[in-house]
C-alpha positions in Angstrom: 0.0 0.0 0.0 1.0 4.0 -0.5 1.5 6.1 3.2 -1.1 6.1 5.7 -1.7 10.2 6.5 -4.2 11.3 9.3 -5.6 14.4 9.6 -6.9 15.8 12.7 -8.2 19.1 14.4 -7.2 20.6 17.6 -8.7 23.4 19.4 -6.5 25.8 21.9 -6.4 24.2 24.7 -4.6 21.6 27.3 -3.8 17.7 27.2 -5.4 15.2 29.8 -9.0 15.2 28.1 -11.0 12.3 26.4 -9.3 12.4 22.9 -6.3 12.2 24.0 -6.4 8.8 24.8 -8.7 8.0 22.1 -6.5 9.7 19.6 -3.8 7.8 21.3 -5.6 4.5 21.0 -6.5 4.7 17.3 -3.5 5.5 16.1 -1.8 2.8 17.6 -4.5 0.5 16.7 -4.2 1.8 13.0 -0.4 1.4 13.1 -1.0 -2.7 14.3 -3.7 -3.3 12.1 -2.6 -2.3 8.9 0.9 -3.8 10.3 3.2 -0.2 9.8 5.4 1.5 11.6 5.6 5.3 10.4 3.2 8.0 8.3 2.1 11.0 8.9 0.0 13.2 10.7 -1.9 16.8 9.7 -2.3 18.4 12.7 -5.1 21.3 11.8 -5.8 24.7 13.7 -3.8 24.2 16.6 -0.9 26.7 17.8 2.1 26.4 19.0 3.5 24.8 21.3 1.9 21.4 19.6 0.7 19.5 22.1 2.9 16.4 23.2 0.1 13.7 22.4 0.5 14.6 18.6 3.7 12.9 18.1 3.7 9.8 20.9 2.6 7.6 18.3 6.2 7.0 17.6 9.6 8.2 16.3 9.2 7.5 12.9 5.4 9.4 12.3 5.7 12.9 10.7 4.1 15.5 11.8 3.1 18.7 10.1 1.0 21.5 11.4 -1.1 23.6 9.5 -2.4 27.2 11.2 -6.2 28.1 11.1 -7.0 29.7 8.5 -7.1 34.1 8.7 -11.4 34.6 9.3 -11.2 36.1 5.5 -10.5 32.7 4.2 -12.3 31.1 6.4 -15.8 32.8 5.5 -14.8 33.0 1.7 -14.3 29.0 2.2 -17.8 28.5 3.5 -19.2 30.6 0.7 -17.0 28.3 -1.8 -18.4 25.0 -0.2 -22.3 25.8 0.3 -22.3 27.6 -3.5 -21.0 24.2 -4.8 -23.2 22.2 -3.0 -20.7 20.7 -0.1 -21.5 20.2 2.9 -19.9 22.4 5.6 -20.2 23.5 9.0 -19.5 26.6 10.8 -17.0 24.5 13.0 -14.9 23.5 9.6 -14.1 27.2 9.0 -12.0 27.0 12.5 -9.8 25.1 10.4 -10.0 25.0 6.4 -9.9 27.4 3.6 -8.9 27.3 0.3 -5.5 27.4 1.1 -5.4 24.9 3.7 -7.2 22.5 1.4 -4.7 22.9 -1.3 -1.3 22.5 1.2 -3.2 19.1 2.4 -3.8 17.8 -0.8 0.1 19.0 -1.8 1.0 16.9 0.9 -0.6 14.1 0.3 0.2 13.8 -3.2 4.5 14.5 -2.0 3.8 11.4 0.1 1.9 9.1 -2.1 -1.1 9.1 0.0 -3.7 6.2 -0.7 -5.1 6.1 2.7 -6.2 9.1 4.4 -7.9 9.3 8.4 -10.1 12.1 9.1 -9.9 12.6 13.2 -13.9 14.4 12.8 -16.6 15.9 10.6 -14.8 19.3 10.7 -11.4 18.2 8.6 -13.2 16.4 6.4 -14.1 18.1 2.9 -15.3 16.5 -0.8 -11.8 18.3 -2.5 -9.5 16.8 0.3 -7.7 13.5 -1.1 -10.5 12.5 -3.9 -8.1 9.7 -5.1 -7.2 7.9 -1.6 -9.4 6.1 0.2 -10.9 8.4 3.0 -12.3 7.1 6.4 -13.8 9.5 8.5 -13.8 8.6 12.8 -17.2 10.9 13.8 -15.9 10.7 17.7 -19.1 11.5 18.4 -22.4 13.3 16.3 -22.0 16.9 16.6 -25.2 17.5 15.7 -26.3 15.8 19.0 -23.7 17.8 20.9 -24.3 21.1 19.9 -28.4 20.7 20.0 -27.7 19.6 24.1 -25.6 22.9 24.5 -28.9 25.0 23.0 -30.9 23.1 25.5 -28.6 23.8 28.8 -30.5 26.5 31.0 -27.0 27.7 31.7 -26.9 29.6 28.8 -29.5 32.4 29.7 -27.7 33.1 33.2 -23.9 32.7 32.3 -23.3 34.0 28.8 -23.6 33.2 25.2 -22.5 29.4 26.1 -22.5 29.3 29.9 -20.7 26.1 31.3 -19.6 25.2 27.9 -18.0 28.6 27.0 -14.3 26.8 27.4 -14.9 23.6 25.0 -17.5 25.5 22.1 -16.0 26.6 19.3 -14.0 30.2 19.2 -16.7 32.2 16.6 -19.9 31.1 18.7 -17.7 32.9 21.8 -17.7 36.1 20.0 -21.6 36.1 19.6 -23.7 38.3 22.0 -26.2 38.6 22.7 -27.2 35.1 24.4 -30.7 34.5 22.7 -28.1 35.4 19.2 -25.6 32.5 20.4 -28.4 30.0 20.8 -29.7 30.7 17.3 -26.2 30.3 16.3 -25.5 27.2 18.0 -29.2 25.5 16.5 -27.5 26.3 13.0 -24.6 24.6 13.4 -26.5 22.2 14.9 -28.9 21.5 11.6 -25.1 22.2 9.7 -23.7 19.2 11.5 -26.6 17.0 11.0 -26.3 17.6 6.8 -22.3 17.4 7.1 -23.0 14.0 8.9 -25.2 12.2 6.6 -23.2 13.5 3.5 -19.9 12.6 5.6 -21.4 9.0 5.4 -23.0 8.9 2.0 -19.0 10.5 0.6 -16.5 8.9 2.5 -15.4 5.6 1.8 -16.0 4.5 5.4 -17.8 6.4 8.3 -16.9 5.3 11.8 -18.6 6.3 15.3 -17.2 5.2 18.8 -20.9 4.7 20.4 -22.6 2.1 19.0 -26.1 4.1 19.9 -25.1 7.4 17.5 -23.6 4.7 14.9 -27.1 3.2 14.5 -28.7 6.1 14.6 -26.6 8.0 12.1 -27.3 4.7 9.6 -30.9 5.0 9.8 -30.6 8.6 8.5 -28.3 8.3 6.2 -28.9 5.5 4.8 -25.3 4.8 4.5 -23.6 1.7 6.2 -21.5 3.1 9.7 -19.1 1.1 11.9 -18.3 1.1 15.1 -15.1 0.9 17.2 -13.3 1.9 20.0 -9.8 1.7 20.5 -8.2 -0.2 23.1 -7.2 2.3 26.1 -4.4 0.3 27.3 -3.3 -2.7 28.6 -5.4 -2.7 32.0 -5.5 -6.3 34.4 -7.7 -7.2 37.1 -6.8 -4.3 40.1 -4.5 -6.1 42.5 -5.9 -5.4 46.1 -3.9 -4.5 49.1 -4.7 -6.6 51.8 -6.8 -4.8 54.5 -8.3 -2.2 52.5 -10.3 0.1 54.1 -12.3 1.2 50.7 -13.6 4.4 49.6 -16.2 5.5 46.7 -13.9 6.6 43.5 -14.7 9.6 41.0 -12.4 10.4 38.1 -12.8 12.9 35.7 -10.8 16.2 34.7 -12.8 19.0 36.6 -12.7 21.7 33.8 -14.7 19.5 31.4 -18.4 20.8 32.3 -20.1 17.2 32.3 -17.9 16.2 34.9 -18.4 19.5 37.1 -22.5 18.5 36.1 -21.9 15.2 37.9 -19.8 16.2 41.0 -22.4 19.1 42.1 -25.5 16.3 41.5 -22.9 13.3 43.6 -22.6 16.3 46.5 -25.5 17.8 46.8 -27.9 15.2 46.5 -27.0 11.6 46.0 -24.0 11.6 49.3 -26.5 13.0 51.7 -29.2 10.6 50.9 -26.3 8.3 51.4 -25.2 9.1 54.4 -28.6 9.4 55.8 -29.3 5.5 54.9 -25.9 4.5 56.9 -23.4 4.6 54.3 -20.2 4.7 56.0 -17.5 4.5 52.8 -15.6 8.2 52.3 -15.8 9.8 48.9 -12.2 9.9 46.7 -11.9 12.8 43.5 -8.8 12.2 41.0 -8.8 14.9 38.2 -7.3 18.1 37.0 -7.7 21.5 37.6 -10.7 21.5 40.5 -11.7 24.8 41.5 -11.0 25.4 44.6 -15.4 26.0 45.5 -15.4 22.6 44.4 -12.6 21.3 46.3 -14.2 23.2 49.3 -17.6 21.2 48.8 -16.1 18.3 48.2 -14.0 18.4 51.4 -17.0 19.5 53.0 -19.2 15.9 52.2 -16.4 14.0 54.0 -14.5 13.9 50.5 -11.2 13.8 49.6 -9.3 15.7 46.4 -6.0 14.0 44.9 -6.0 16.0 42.2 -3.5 15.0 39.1 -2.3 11.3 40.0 0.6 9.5 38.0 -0.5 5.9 39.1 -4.5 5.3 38.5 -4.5 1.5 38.8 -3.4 2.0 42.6 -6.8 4.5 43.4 -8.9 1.7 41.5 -7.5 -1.7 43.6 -9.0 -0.7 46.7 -11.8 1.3 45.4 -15.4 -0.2 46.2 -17.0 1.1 43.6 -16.5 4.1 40.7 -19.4 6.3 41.0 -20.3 8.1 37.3 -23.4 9.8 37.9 -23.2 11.5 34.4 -26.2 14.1 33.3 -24.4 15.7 30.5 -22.3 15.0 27.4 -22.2 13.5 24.2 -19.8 10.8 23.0 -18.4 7.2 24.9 -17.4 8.2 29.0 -13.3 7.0 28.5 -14.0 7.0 32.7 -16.9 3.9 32.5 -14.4 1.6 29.7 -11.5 2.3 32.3 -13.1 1.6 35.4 -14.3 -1.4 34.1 -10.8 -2.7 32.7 -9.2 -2.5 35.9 -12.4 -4.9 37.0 -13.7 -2.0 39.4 -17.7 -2.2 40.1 -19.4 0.7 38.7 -22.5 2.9 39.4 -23.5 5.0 36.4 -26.4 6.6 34.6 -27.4 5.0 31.4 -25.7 8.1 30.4 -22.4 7.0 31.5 -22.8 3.7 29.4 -24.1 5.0 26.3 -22.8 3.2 23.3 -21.2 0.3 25.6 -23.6 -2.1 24.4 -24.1 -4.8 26.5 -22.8 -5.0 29.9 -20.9 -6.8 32.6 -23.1 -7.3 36.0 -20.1 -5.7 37.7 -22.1 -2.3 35.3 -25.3 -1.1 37.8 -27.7 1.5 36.2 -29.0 3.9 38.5 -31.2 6.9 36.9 -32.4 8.2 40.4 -30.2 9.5 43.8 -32.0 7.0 45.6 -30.6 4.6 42.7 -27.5 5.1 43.6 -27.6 4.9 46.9 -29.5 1.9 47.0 -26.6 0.4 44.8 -23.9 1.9 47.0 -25.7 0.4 50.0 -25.6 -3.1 48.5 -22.4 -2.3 46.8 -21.1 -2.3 50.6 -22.1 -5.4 51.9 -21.0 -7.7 48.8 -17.5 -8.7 47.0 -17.2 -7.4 43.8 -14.3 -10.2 43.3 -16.2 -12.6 40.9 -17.8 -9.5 39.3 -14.3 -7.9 38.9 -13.3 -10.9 37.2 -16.2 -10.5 34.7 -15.8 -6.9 33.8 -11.9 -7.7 33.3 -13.0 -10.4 30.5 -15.9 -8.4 28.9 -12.9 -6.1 28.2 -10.4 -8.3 26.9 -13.4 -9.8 25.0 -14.3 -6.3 23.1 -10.9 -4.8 22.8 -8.8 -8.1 22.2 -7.3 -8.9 19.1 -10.2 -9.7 16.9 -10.8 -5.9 17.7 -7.8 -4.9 15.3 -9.2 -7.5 12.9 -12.4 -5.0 12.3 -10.5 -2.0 12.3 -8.8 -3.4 9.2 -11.6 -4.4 7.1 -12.8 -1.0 7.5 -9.3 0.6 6.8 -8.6 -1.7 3.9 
């Protein structure tokens, strides 16, 4: 075959989230499938300094990095693509233009390119590599995303984008006033939905992580969608320490809004409930970047905040259980597949399984506070051992090697 190239968008901001680890994951899971050791990679939008996660893929992947485009270009691309009839989005002009377009494709053409990797929706354009074959990973449906933001009360009371004002995109930042940035946000919304379905219906192959959003986008497109997520590491059973006292575990990086959505709901109403039944187990955060109000409620349940830790397989062996009371976000929760790698018993909202599919019984569902604390209850006077065990091979099962057997019937 000619050089593998993946393209891929990044947004100002810092390491430690979600697609770091799933960037992370596919790649390397590209690299083994298709059996190679080098390409390259089009990093899109971001500034410099790149971020380090770009380039751990290996020593011998290239990377190039292309600056956003000037807002000129940017507009004049839009114009370009919904005059020709392609799709675009309001998102995409973060990142392409004419110009842009043009250095990919010179690129890709230098290099022999018969396989390119869009990382989402927004690098993705009809003129980019028409002669490779082009597979598209979704992440998630933006559509979906964006029409959850217009939704969040939030917005009327905190700004243009309220609690998601750090993760939108830059232009809907600029737009004031608030009732104009929830118009703007239900167009890109409908913009992402028509990029979506002609996505699938263009690209050779479309691909979604949740299982959910890749039946639904099938059904509406019409087109054939595949699902797969990439392995997140090489995660064992938790080895115990002997005498374990046992606390409730929540991890989650504290400046991503759905996991600030969850902590306020796991304080304020699910612990006391808790408490007030006879739970007796203390609360344990791990995550980045906790404002300190946070840290000061959290301390005040009877909590306790690590912060950034090095070694998560050490919080999860003497965990009792990870709670993910998740109310918010689109996408696959990265925190449900790791909990349940390390064989930890988990308390979650369907939210926090969406897109798992079927589930290990070490997995409970709780939609309600008393849900949860009637789990956690139970969860206290059980042994998670044999369900540990479980969870452990339900993971090995779905991320084993027959996993990288898929990923290359869609790539090939």
């Amino acid at each position: 075959m000619g050089s593998l190239a993946i393209i891929m968008s990044i947004l100002p901001g810092r390491s430690g989230t979600g697609k770091d680890a799933i960037f992370n994951g596919t790649v390397e899971d590209i690299a083994a499938a298709l059996n190679v050791s080098d390409g390259l990679i089009i990093v899109l939008g971001q500034p410099h300094p790149r971020p380090e996660w770009t380039y751990r893929c290996g020593a011998n992947w290239r990377v190039i990095e292309i600056q956003a485009p000037s807002p000129f270009a940017a507009v004049a691309f839009i114009l370009r693509c919904f005059l020709s009839g392609r799709k675009a989005t309001l998102s995409q002009a973060l990142f392409l233009s004419q110009g842009v377009t043009r250095r990919i494709n010179k690129t890709l053409d230098e290099t022999n390119c018969t396989l390119a990797v869009f990382d989402t929706i927004r690098t993705f354009d009809a003129l980019i590599a028409p002669t490779a074959r082009r597979v598209v990973f979704f992440d998630d449906l933006f559509s979906e995303r964006f029409r959850e933001r217009v939704r969040d009360p939030g917005l009327g009371t905190q700004g243009v984008l309220g609690r998601y004002a750090g993760t939108s995109p830059l232009w809907s930042r600029l737009v004031r006033p608030s009732w104009l940035g929830r118009w703007a946000m239900m167009v890109e919304s409908y913009l992402c939905r028509d990029k979506e379905a002609y996505v699938a219906k263009h690209a050779s192959a479309s691909v979604l992580l949740n299982e959910n959003e890749q039946a639904r986008l099938a059904e509406r497109s019409g087109a054939e969608i595949y699902s797969y997520i990439p392995r997140l590491g090489s995660h064992a059973a938790a080895q115990r320490s002997p005498g374990g006292a046992g606390y409730w575990l929540f991890v989650g990086a504290m400046d991503y809004p759905p996991n600030v959505d969850a902590m306020n709901w796991l304080i304020e109403s699910i612990l006391p409930a808790y408490r007030a039944a006879g739970g007796r187990l203390p609360l344990r955060v791990v995550g980045r970047h906790c404002p300190q109000q946070l840290i000061e409620k959290i301390k005040g349940c009877g909590g306790e905040y690590l912060g950034f830790v090095e070694d998560l397989a050490s919080q999860y062996a003497d965990a009792s259980g990870v709670l993910m009371p998740v109310v918010s976000g689109a996408g696959v929760k990265i925190k449900s597949l790791e909990a349940l790698s390390f064989g930890c018993r988990t308390i979650g909202t369907p939210r926090a399984y969406d897109g798992l599919g079927a589930l290990p019984p070490g997995a409970v569902h709780a939609e309600t506070a008393a849900a949860f604390v009637a789990a956690m209850l139970q969860a206290e006077e059980s042994d998670a051992g044999e369900a540990g065990d479980v969870s452990v091979r339900w993971f090995e099962a779905k991320f084993g090697p027959e996993r990288l057997n898929r990923l290359r019937s869609i790539l090939e």
